[in-house]
C-alpha positions in Angstrom: 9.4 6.7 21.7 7.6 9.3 23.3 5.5 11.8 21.2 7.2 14.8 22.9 10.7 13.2 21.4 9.0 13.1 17.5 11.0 15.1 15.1 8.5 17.8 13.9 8.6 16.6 10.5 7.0 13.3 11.7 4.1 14.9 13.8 3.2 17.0 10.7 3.7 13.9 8.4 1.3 12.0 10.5 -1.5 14.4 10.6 -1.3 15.4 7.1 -1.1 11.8 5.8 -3.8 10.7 7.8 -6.5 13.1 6.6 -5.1 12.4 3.2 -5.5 8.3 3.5 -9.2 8.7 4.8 -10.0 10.5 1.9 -7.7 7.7 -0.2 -10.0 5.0 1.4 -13.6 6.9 0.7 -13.1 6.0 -2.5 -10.1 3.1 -4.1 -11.5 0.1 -2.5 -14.7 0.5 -4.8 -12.6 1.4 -8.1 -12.1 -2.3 -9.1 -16.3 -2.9 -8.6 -16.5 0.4 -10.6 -14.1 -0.7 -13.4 -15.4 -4.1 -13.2 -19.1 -3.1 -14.0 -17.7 -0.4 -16.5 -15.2 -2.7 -18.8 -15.7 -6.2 -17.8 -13.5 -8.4 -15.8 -10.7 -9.2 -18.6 -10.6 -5.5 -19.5 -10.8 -4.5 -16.8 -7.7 -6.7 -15.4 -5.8 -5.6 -18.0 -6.2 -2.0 -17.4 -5.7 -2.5 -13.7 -2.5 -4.1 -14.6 -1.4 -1.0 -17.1 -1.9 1.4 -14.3 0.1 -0.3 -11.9 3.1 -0.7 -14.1 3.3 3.1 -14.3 3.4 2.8 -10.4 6.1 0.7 -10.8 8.5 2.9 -13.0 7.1 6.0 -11.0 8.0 3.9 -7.6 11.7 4.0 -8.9 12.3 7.3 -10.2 11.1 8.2 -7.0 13.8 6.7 -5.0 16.3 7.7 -7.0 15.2 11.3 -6.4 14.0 11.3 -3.5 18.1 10.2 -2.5 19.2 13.3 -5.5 16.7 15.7 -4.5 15.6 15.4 -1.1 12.5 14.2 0.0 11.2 17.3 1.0 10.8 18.1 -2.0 9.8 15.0 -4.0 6.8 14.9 -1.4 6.0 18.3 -1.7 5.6 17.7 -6.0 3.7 14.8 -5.3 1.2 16.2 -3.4 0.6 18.9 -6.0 0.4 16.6 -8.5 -2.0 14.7 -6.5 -4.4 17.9 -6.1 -4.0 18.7 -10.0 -5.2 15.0 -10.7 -7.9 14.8 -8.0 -9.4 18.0 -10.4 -9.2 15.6 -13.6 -10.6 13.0 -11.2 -13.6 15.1 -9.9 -14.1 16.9 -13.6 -14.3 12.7 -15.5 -17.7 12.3 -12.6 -19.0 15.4 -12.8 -22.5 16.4 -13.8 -20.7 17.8 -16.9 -19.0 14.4 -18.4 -19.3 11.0 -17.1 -16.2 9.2 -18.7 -14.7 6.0 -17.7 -11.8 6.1 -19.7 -10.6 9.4 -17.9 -11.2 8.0 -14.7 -8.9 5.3 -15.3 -6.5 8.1 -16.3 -7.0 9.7 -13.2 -6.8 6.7 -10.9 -3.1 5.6 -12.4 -2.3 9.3 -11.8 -3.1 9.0 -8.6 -0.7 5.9 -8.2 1.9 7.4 -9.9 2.0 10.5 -7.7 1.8 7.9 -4.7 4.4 5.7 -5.6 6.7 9.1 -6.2 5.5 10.1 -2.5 6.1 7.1 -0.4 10.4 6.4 -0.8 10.8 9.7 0.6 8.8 9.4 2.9 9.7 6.2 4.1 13.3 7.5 3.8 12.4 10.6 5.9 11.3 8.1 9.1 15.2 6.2 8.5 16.8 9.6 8.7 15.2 11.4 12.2 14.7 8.1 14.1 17.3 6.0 15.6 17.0 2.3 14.3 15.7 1.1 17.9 12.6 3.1 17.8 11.5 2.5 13.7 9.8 -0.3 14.2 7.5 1.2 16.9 7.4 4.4 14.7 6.0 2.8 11.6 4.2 0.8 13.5 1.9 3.9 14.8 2.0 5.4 10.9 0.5 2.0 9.7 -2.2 2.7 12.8 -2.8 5.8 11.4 -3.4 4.3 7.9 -6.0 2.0 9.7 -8.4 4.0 10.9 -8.9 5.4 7.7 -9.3 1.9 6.3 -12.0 1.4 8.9 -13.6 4.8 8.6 -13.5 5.3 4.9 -14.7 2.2 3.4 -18.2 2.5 5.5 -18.5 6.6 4.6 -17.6 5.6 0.8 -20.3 2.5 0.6 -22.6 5.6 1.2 -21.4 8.2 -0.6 -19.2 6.8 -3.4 -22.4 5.9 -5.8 -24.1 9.2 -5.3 -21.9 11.9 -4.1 -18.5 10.7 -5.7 -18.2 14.1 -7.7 -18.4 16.1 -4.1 -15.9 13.4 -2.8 -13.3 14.0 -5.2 -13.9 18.0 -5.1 -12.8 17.7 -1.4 -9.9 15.7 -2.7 -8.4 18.8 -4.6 -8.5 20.8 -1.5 -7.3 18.2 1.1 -4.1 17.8 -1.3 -3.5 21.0 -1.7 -3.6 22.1 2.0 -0.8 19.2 2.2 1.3 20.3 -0.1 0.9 23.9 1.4 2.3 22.6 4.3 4.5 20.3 3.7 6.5 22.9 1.4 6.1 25.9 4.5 6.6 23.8 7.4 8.5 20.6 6.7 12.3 20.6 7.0 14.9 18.2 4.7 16.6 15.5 6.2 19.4 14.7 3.6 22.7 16.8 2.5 22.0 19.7 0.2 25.9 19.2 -0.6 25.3 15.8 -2.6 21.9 16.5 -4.0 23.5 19.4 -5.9 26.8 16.9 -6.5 24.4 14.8 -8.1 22.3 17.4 -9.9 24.9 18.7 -11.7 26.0 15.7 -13.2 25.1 14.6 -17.2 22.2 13.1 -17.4 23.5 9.6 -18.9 25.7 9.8 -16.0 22.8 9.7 -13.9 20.8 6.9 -15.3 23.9 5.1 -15.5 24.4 5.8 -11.5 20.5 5.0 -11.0 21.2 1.5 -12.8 24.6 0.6 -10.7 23.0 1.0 -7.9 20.2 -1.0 -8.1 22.3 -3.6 -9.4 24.6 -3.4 -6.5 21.2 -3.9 -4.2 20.4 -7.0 -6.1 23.2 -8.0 -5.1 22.2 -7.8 -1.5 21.1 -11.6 -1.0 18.6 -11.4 1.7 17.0 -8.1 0.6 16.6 -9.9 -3.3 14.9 -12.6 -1.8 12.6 -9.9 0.5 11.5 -9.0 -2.4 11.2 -11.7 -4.2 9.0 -13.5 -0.9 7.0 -9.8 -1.1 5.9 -10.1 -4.3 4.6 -13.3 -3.5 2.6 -13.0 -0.9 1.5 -9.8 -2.3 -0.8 -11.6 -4.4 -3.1 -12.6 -1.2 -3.1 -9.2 0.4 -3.2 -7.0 -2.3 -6.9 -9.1 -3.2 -8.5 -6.7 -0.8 -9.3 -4.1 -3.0 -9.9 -6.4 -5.9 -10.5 -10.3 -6.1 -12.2 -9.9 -2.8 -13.8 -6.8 -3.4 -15.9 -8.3 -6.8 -16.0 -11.5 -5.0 -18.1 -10.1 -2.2 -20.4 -7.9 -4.3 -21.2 -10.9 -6.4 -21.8 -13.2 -4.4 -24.0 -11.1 -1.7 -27.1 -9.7 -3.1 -29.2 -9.3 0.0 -28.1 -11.1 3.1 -29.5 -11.0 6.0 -26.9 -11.0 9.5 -28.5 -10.2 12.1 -32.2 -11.5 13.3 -32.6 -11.2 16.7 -36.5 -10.4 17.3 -37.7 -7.0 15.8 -33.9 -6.1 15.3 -32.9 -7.5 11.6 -30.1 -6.3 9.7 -29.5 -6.8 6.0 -26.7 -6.1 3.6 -25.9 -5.8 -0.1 -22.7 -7.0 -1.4 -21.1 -3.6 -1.6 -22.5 -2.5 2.0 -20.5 -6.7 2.7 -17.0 -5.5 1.3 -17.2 -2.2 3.4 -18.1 -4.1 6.6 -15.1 -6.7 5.5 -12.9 -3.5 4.9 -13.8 -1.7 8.4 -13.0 -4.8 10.1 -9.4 -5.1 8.6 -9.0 -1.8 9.2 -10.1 -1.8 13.1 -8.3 -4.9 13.7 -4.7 -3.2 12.7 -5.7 0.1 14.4 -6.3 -1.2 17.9 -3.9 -4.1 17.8 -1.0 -3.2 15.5 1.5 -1.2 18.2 0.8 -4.4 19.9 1.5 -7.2 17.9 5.0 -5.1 16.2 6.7 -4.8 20.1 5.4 -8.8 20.2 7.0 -9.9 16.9 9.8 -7.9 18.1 11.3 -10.6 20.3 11.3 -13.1 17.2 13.8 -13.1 14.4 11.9 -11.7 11.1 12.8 -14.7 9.2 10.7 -16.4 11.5 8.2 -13.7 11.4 7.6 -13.3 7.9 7.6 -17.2 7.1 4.5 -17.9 10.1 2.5 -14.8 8.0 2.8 -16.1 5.2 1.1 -19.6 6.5 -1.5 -17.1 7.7 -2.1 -16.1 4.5 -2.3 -19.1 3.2 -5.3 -19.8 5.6 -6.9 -16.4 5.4 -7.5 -16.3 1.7 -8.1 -20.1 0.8 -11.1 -19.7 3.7 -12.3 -16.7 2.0 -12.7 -18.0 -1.3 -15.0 -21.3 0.1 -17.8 -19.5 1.5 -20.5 -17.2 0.8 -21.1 -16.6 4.6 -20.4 -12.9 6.0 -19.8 -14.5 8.8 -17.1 -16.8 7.9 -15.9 -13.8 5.9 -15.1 -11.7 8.9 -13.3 -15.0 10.5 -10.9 -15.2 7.8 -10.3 -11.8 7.5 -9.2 -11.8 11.2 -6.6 -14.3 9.9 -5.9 -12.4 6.8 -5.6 -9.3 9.2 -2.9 -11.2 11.4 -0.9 -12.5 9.0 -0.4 -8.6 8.4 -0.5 -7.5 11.7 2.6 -9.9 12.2 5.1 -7.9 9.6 3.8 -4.2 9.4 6.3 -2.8 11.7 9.1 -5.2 11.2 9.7 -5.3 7.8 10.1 -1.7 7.4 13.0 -1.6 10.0 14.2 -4.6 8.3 14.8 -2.8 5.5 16.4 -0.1 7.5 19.2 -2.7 8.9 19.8 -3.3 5.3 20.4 -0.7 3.9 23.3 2.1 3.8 22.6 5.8 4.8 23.3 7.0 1.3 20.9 4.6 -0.5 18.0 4.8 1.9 15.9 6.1 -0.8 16.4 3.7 -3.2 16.7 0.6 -0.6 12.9 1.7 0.7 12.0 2.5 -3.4 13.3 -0.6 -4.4 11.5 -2.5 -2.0 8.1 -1.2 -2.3 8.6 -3.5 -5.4 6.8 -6.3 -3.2 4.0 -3.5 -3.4 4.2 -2.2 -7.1 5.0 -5.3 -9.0 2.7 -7.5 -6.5 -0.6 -4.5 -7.8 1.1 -5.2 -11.1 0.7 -8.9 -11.3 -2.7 -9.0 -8.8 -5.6 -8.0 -11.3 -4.8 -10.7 -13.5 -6.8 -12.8 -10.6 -10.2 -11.2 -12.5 -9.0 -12.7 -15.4 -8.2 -16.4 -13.6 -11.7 -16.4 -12.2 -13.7 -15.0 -15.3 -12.1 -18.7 -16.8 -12.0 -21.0 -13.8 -13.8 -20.1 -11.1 -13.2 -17.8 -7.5 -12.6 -21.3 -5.3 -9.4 -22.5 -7.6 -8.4 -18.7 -8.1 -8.2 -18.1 -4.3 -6.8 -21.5 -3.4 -3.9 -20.8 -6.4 -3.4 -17.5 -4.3 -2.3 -19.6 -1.0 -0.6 -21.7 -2.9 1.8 -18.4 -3.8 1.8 -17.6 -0.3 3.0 -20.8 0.5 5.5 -20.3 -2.4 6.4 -17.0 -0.5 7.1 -18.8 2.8 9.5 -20.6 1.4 11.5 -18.3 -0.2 11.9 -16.4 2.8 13.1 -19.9 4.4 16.5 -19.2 1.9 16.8 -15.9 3.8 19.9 -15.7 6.0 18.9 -15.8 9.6 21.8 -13.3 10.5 21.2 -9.5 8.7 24.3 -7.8 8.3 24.4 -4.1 6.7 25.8 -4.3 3.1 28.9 -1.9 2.7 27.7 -1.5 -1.1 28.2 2.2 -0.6 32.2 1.3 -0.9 31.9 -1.1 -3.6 
């Protein structure tokens, strides 16, 4: 799909998004180091697992509404409540007050206006883009998220110890500015006529919709057992920005990796991770568009059951070295295996699911992503009582876990009429 065919609400989406996820980047990937060095590893596991469990409820609601609504709108509260909580951020690391506690408070915030952003989002792509071009459309949002992963790591392993005060000040204004424009210059996508159906109902009613529905989804065999596969595997990739992140710090002090005459380059753990980070994040930006139309001609059961051997690979490799180098080859396995499913699995959910429950087929599936945050800190905890190599080979053994699961998926996806039921 050409970019002169994009509805407008895409091409301001993707530009507004994209400035927003290299600010994003500048700064989470250190949070678990920061937290980590602040409360300990158990505490700090714990914590980690608190905040994601408000993502997790926020992640729902948000589907819900974002269906009742509209998804102008829920994005458009989001990203105010993103700029009032980048001002709590900025205020707990300012020269002022220097609080760890608050900037926990501010970082599941942040989550929680996230997780309320992304179904409606998501749902916005389903309802402006016919199904034959979604995979190739998310395929070039997930790009877009990827150079920020590669920019932003390497500007915040310079500027997130020393300038992180300035950093989140810039956040305030960059989220602002988006919701400015998202609420002047974005359109809505869904009925008006059965949001305000649905508005005017009693509230009990409404819960007791919310719940029907999702129970009606669970009922949808092979997207229950996406999910179920998601979670899964979500404890390998969602290490990134926390079993591999402390991993890597610790275990690099000062290495040296290149020594080629007068040129020698050396790196401290944190400098490591960003390098590891940039190198993910390069990988999926060049190569993503790519590797979606290529996975295309395979069946996603297929698909999703070779990346999660790739997992499998990526992250038992990581945990048995303390080489940078052999580092960077397994996260060019690591960034494969996710290479192999970015575009598919979002259009997979689209096959799935009815054009009345969009919101809540796309919120109830970011469960692989909420629950799978929720469950992956408790890998500090694992490794603060056995050890990283038998915390990262238990991790492939859940991707292999995962692999199968999706093996009990139906090769054959046929759209639930649930709508009608």
């Amino acid at each position: 799909m050409k970019w002169k065919d994009w509805d407008r609400n895409l091409k301001i989406r993707l530009v507004g998004e994209g400035t927003m996820n290299l600010l994003f980047w500048s700064f989470f990937p250190f949070m678990t180091i920061y937290f980590e060095r602040a409360f300990g590893k158990d505490f700090a596991g714990v914590l980690l697992v608190l905040s994601q469990a408000f993502s997790v409820a926020a992640s729902l609601v948000g589907g819900y509404c974002a269906d009742r609504f509209g998804r102008k709108k829920m994005m458009v509260y989001a990203a105010v409540g993103e700029s009032l909580t980048f001002g709590f951020f900025a205020l707990a690391n300012s020269p002022w007050l220097d609080s760890s506690l608050l900037t926990f408070a501010a970082f599941s915030l942040l989550g929680v206006f996230g997780a309320l952003y992304w179904p409606a989002s998501h749902a916005m792509v389903a309802d402006v883009v016919p199904e034959k071009h979604r995979a190739g459309i998310f395929a070039v949002f997930y790009t877009s998220l990827n150079i920020a992963v590669v920019i932003g790591p390497i500007i915040g392993s310079y500027i997130f110890y020393t300038y992180r005060f300035e950093m989140l000040l810039s956040g305030v204004v960059i989220t602002a500015v988006l919701a400015w424009i998202l609420s002047y210059y974005l359109e809505e996508t869904i009925s008006i006529k059965e949001r305000v159906k649905e508005h005017n109902k009693g509230w009990i009613r409404v819960i007791w919709h919310e719940l029907s529905d999702y129970r009606l989804i669970a009922k949808d065999r092979n997207f229950l057992l996406f999910i179920v596969a998601g979670i899964l595997v979500a404890q390998t990739f969602m290490q990134l920005d926390i079993l591999i992140a402390v991993y890597t710090s610790e275990v690099i002090q000062a290495q040296t990796i290149v020594d080629i005459g007068t040129i020698k380059w050396t790196i401290s753990g944190e400098r490591a991770f960003g390098l590891i980070l940039a190198e993910n994040g390069l990988l999926v930006a060049l190569f993503t568009v790519v590797v979606t139309r290529w996975m295309n001609r395979f069946k996603e059961k297929k698909v999703f059951i070779i990346s999660c051997l790739m997992y499998t690979a990526g992250i038992s490799l990581y945990g048995l070295t303390s080489s940078v180098w052999v580092f960077i080859l397994a996260m060019a396995i690591f960034t494969f295996a996710e290479l192999m499913v970015v575009g598919i699995q979002e259009s997979f959910i689209s096959k799935l699911a009815p054009e009345n429950m969009r919101g809540q087929y796309f919120s109830a599936a970011s469960l692989r992503f909420t629950l799978g945050r929720l469950l992956a800190p408790l890998s500090l905890v694992i490794s603060n009582y056995t050890s990283y190599s038998f915390t990262f080979c238990l991790l492939g053994v859940l991707a292999l876990v995962s692999a199968f699961v999706y093996s009990r998926m139906l090769v054959t996806v046929a759209q639930p009429n649930l709508a009608n039921k």
